[in-house]
Gaussian input, Z-matrix of N, CA and C with variables (Angstrom, degrees):
# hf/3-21g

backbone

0 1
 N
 C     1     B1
 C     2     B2     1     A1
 N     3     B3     2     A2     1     D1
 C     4     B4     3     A3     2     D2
 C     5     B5     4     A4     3     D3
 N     6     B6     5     A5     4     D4
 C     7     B7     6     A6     5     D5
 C     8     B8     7     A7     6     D6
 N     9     B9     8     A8     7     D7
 C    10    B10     9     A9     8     D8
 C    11    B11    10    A10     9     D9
 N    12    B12    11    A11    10    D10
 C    13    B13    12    A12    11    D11
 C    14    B14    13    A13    12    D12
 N    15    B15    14    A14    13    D13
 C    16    B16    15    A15    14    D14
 C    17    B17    16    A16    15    D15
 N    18    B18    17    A17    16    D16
 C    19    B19    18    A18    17    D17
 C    20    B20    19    A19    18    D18
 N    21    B21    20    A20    19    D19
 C    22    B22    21    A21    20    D20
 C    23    B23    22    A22    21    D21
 N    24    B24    23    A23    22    D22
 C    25    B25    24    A24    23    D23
 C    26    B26    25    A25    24    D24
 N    27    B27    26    A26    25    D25
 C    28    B28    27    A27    26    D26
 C    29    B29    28    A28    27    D27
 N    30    B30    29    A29    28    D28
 C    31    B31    30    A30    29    D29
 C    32    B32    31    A31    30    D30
 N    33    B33    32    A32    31    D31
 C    34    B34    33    A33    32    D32
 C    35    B35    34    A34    33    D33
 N    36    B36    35    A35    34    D34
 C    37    B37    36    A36    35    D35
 C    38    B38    37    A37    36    D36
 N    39    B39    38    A38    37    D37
 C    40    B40    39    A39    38    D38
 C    41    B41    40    A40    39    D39
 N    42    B42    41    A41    40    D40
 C    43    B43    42    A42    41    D41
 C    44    B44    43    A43    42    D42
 N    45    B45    44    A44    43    D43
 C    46    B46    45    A45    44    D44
 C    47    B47    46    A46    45    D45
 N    48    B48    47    A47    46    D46
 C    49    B49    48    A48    47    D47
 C    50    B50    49    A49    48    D48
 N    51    B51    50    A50    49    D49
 C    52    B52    51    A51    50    D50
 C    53    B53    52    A52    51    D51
 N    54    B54    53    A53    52    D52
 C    55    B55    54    A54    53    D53
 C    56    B56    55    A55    54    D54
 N    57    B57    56    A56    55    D55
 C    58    B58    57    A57    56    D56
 C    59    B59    58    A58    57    D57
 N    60    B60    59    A59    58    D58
 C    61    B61    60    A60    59    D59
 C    62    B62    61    A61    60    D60
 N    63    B63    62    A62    61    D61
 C    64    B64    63    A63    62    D62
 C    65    B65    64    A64    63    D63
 N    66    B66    65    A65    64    D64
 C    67    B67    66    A66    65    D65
 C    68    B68    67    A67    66    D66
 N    69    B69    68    A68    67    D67
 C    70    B70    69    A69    68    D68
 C    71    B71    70    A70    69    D69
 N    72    B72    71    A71    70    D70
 C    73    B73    72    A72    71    D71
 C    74    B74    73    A73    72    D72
 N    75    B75    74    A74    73    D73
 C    76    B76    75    A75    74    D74
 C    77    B77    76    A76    75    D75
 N    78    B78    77    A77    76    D76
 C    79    B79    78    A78    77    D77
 C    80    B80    79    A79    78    D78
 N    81    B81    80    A80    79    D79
 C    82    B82    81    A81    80    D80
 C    83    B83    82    A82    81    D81
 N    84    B84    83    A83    82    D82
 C    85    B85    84    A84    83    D83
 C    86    B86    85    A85    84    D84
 N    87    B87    86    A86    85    D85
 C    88    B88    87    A87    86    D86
 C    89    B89    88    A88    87    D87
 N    90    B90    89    A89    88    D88
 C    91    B91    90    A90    89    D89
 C    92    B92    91    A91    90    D90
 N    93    B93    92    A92    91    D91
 C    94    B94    93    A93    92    D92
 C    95    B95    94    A94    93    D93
 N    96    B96    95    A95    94    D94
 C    97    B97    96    A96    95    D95
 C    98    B98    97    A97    96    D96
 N    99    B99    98    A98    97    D97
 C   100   B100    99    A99    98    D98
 C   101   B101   100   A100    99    D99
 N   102   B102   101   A101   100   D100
 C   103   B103   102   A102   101   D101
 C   104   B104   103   A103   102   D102
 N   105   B105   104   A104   103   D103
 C   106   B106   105   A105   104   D104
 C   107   B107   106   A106   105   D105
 N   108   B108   107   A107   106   D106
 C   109   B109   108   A108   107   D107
 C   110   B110   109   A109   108   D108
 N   111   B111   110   A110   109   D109
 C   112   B112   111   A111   110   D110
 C   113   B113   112   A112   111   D111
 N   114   B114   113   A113   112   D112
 C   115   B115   114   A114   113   D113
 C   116   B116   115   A115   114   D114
 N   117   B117   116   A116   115   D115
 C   118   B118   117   A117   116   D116
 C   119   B119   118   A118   117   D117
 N   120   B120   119   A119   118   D118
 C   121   B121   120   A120   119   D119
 C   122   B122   121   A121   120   D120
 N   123   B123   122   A122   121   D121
 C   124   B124   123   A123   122   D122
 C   125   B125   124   A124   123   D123
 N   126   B126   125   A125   124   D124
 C   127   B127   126   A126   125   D125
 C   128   B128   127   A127   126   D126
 N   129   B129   128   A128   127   D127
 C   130   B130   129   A129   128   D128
 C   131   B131   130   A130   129   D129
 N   132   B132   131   A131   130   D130
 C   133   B133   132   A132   131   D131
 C   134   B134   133   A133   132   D132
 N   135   B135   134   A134   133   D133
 C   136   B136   135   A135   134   D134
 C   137   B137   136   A136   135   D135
 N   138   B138   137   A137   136   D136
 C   139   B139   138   A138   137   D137
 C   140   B140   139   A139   138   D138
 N   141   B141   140   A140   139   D139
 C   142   B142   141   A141   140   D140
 C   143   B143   142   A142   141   D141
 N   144   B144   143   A143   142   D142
 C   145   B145   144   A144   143   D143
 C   146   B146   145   A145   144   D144
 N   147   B147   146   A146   145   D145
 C   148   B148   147   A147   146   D146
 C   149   B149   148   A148   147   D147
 N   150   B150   149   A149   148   D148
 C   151   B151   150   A150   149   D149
 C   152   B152   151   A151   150   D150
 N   153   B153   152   A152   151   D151
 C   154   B154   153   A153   152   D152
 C   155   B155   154   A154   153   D153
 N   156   B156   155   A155   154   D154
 C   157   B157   156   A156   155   D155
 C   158   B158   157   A157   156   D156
 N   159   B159   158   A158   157   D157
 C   160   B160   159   A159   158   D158
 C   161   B161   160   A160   159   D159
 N   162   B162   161   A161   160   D160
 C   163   B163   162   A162   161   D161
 C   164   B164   163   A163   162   D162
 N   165   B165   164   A164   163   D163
 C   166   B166   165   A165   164   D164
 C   167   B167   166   A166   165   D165
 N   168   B168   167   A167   166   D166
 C   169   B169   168   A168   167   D167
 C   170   B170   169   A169   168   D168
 N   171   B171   170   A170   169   D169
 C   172   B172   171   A171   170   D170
 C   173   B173   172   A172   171   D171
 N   174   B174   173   A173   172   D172
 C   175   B175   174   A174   173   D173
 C   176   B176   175   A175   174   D174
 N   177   B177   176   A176   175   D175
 C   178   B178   177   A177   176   D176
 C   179   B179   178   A178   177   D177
 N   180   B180   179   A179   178   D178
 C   181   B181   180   A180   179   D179
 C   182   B182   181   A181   180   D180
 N   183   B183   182   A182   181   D181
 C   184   B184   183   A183   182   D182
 C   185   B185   184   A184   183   D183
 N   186   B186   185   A185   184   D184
 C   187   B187   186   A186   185   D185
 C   188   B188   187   A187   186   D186
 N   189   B189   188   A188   187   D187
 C   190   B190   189   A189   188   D188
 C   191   B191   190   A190   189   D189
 N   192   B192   191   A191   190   D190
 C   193   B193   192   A192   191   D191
 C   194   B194   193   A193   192   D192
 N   195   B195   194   A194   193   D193
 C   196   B196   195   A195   194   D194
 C   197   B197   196   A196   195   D195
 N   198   B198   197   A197   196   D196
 C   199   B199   198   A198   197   D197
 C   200   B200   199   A199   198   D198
 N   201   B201   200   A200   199   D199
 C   202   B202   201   A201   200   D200
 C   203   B203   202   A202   201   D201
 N   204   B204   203   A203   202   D202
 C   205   B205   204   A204   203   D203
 C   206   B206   205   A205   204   D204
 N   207   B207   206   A206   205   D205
 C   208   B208   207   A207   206   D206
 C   209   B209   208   A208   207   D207
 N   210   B210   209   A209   208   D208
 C   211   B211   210   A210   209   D209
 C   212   B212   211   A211   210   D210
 N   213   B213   212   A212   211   D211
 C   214   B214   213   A213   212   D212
 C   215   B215   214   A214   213   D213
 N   216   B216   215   A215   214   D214
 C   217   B217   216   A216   215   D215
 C   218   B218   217   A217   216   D216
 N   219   B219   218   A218   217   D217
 C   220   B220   219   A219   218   D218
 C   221   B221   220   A220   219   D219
 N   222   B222   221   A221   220   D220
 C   223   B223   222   A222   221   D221
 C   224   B224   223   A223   222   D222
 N   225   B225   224   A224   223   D223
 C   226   B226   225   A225   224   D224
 C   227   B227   226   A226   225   D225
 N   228   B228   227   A227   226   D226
 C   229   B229   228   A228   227   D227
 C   230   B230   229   A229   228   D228
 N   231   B231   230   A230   229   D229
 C   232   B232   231   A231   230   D230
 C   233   B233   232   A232   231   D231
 N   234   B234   233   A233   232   D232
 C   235   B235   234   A234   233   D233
 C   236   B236   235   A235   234   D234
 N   237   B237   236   A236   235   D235
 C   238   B238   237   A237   236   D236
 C   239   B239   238   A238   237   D237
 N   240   B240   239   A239   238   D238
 C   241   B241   240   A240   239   D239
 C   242   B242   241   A241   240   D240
 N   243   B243   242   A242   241   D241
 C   244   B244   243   A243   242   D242
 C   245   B245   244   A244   243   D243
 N   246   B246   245   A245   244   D244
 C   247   B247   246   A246   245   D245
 C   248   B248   247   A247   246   D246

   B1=1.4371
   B2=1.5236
   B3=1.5195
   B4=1.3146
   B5=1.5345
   B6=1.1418
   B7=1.5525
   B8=1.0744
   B9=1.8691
   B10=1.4047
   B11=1.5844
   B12=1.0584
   B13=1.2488
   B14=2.0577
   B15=1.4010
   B16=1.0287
   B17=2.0989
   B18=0.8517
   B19=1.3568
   B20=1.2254
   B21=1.7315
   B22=1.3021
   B23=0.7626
   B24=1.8142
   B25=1.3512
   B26=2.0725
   B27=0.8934
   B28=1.4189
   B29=1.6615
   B30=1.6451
   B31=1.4779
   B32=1.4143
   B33=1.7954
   B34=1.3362
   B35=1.3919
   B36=1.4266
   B37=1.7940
   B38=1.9559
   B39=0.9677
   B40=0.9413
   B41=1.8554
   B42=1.6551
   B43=1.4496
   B44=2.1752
   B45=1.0835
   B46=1.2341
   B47=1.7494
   B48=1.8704
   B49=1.3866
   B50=1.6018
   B51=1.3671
   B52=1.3553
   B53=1.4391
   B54=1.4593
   B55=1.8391
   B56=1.1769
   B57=1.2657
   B58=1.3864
   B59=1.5535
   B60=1.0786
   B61=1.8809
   B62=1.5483
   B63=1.3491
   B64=1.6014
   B65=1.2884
   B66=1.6370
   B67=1.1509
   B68=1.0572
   B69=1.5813
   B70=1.5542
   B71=1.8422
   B72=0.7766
   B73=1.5155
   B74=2.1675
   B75=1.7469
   B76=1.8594
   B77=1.1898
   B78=1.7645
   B79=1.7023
   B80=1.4363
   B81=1.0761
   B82=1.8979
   B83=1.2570
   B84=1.5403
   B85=1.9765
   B86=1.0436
   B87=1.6792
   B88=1.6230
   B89=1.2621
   B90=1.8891
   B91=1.5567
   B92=1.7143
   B93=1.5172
   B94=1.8065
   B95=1.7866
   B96=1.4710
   B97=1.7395
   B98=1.6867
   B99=1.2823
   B100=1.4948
   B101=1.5785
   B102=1.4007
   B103=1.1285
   B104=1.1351
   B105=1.3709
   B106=1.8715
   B107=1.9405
   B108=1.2359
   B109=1.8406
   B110=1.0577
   B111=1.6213
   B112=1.3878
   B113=1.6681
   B114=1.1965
   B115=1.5266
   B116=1.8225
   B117=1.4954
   B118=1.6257
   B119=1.9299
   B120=1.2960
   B121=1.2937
   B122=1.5965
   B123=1.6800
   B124=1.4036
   B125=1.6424
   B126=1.1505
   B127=1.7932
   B128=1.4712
   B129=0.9542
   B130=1.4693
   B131=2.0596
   B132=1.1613
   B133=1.7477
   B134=1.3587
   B135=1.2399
   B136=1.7753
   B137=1.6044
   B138=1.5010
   B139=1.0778
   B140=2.1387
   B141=0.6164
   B142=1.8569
   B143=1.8295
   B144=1.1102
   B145=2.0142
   B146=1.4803
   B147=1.3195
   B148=1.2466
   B149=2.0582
   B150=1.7876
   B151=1.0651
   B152=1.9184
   B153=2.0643
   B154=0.9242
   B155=1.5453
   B156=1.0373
   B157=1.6728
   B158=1.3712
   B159=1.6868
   B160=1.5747
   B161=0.5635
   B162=1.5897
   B163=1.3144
   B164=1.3622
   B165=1.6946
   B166=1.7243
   B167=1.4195
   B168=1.2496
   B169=1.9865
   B170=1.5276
   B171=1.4534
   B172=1.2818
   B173=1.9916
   B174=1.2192
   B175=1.3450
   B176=1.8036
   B177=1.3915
   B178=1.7064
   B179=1.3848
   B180=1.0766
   B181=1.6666
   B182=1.2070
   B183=1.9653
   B184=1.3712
   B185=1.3099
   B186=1.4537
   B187=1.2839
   B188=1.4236
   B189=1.1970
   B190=1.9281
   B191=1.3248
   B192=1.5783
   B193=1.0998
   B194=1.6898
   B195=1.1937
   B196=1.6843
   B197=1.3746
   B198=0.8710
   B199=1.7081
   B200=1.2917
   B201=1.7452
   B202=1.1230
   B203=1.9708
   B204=1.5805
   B205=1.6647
   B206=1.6887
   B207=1.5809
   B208=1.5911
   B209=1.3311
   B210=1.1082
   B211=1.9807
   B212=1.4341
   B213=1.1577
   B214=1.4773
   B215=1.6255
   B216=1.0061
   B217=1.7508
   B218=1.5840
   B219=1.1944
   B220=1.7674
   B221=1.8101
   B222=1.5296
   B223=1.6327
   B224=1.6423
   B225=1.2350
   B226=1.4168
   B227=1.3042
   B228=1.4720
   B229=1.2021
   B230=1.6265
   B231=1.4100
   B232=1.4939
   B233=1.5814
   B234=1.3349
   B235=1.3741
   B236=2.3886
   B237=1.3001
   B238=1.0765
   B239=1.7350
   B240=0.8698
   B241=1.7652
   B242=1.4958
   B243=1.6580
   B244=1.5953
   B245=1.3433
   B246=1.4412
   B247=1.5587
   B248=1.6550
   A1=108.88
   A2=123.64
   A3=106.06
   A4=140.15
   A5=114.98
   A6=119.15
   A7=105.19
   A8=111.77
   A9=111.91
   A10=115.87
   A11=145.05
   A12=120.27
   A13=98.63
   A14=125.90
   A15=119.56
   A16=114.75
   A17=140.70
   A18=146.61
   A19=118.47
   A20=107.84
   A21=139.82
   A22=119.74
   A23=141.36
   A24=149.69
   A25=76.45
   A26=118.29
   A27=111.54
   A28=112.85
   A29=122.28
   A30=130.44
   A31=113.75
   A32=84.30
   A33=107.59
   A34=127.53
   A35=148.10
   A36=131.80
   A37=112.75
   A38=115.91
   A39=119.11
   A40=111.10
   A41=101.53
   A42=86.10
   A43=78.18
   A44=127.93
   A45=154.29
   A46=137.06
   A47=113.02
   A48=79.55
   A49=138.04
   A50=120.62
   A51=116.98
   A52=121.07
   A53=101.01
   A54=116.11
   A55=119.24
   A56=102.65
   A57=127.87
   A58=138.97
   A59=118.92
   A60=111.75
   A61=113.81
   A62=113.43
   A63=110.68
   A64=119.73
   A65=107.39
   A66=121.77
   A67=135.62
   A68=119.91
   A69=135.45
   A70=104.97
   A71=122.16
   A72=120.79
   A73=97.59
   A74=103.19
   A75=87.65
   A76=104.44
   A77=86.00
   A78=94.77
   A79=93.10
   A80=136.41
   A81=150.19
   A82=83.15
   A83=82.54
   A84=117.11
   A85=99.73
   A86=108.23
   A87=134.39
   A88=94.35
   A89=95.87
   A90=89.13
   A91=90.58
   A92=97.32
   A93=110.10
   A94=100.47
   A95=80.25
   A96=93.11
   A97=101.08
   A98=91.53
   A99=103.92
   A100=111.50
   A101=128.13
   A102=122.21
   A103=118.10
   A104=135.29
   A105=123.31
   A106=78.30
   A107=95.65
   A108=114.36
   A109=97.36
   A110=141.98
   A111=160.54
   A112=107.31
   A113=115.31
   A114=127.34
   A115=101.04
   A116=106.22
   A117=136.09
   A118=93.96
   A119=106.47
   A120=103.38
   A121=131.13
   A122=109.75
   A123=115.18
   A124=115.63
   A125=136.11
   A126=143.69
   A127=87.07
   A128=147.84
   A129=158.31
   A130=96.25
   A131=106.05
   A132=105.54
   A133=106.56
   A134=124.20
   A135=155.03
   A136=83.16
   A137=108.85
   A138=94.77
   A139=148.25
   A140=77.88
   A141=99.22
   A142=113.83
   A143=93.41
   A144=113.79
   A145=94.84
   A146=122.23
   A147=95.24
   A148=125.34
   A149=106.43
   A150=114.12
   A151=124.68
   A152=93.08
   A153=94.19
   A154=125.92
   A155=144.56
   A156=146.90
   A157=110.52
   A158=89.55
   A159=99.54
   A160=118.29
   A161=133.10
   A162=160.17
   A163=131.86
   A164=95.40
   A165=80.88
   A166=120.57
   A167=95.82
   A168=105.41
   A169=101.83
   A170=117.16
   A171=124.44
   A172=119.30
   A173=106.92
   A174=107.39
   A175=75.33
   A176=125.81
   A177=151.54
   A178=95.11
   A179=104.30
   A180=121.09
   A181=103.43
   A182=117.46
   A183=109.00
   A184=154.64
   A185=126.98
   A186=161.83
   A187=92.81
   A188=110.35
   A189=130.04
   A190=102.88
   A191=115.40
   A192=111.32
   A193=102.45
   A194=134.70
   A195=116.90
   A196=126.35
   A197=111.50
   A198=110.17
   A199=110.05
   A200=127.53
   A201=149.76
   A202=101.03
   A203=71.61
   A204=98.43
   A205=125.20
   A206=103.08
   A207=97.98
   A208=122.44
   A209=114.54
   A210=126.59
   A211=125.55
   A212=108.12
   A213=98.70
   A214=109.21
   A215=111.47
   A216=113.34
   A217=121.09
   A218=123.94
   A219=147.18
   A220=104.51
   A221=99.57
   A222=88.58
   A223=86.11
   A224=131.72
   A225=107.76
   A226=164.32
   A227=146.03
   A228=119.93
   A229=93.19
   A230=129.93
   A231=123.38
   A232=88.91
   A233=148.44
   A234=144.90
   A235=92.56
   A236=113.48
   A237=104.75
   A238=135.91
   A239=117.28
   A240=130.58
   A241=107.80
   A242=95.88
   A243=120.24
   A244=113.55
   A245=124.31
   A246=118.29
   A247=77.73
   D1=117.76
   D2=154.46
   D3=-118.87
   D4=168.06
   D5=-175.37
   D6=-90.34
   D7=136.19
   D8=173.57
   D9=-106.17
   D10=121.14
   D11=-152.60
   D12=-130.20
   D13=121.87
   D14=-171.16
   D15=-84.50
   D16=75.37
   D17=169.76
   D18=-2.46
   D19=-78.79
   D20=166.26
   D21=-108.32
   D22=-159.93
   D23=-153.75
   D24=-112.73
   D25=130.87
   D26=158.80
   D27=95.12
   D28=-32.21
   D29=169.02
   D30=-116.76
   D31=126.54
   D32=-175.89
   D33=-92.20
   D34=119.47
   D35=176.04
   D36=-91.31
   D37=108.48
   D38=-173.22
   D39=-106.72
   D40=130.69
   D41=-140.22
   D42=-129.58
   D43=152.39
   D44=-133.53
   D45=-146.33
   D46=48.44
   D47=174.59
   D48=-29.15
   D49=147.55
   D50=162.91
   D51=-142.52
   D52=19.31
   D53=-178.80
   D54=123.29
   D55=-152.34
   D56=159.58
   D57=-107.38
   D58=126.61
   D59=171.84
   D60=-61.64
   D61=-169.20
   D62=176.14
   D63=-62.36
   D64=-47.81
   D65=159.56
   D66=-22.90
   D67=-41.35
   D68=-164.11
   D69=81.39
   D70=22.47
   D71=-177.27
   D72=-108.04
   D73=129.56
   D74=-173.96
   D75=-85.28
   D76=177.95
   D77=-159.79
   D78=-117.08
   D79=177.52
   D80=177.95
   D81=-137.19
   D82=146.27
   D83=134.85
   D84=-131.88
   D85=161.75
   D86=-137.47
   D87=-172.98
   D88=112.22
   D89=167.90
   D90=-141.10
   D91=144.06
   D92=170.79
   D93=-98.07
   D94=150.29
   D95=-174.20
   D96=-164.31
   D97=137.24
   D98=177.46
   D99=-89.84
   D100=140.02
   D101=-166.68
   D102=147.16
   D103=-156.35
   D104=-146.19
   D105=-140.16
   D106=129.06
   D107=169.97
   D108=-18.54
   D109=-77.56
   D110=169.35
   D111=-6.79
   D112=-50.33
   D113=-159.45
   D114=-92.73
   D115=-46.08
   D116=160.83
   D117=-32.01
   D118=-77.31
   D119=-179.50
   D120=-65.48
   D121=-15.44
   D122=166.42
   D123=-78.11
   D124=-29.52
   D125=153.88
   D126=-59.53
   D127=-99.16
   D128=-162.50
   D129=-19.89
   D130=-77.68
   D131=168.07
   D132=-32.53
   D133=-83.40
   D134=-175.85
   D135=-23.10
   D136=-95.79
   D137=179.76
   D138=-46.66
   D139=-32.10
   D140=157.59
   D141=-49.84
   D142=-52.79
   D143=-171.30
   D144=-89.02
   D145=-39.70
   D146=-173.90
   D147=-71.87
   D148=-23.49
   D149=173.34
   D150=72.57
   D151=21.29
   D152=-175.21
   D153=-80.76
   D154=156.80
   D155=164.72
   D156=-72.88
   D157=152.35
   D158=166.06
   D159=-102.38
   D160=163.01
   D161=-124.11
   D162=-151.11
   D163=98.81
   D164=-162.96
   D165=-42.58
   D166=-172.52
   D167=163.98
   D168=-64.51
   D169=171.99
   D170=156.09
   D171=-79.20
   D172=-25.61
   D173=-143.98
   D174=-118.72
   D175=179.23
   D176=-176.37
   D177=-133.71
   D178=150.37
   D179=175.03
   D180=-51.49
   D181=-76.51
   D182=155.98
   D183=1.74
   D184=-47.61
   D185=-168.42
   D186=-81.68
   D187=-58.78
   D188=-158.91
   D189=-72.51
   D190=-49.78
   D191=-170.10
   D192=-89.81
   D193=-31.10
   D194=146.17
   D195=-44.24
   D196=-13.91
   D197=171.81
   D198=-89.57
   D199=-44.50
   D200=120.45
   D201=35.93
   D202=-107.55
   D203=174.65
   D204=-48.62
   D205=-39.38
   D206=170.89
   D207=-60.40
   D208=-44.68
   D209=164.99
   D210=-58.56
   D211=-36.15
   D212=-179.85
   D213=-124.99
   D214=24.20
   D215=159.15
   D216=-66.63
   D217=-37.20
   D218=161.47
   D219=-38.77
   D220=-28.66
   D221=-160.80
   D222=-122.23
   D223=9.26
   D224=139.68
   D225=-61.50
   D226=-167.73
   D227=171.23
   D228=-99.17
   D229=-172.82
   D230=-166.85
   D231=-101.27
   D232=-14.83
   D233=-170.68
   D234=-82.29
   D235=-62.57
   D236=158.12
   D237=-44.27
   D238=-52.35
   D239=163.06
   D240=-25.49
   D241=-71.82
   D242=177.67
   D243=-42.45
   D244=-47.33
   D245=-141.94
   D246=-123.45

């Protein structure tokens, strides 16, 4: 079943059971689209029939926030750096 949800005058969120994770906890897809309710509900079908999964992120919080720290360590003070 999905929810169509209008934002603005003109953008649509179109939102997507797609199961369960390993966990058992469900998953969404979510797609914004500009366009007329009508079209809102044709992605909304599309997606439905197609039966695709979501997809984690590419990247871990971890990852992000190590990248994080490599970039902006230069513009600390050295008591921050340290600790």
């Amino acid at each position: 079943m999905a929810t169509i949800c209008e934002k603005r005058p003109g953008v649509w969120e179109v939102r997507v059971f797609t199961g369960s994770d390993v966990r058992g906890y469900p998953t969404q897809m979510s797609r914004t689209m500009h366009g007329s309710k009508r079209d809102a509900q044709r992605l909304a079908a599309q997606l439905e029939s197609s039966g695709g999964k979501a997809k984690p992120a590419g990247r871990s919080v971890s990852t992000v926030l190590d990248e994080w720290v490599k970039q902006s360590i230069d513009t600390w003070p050295p008591s921050s750096a340290r600790d």
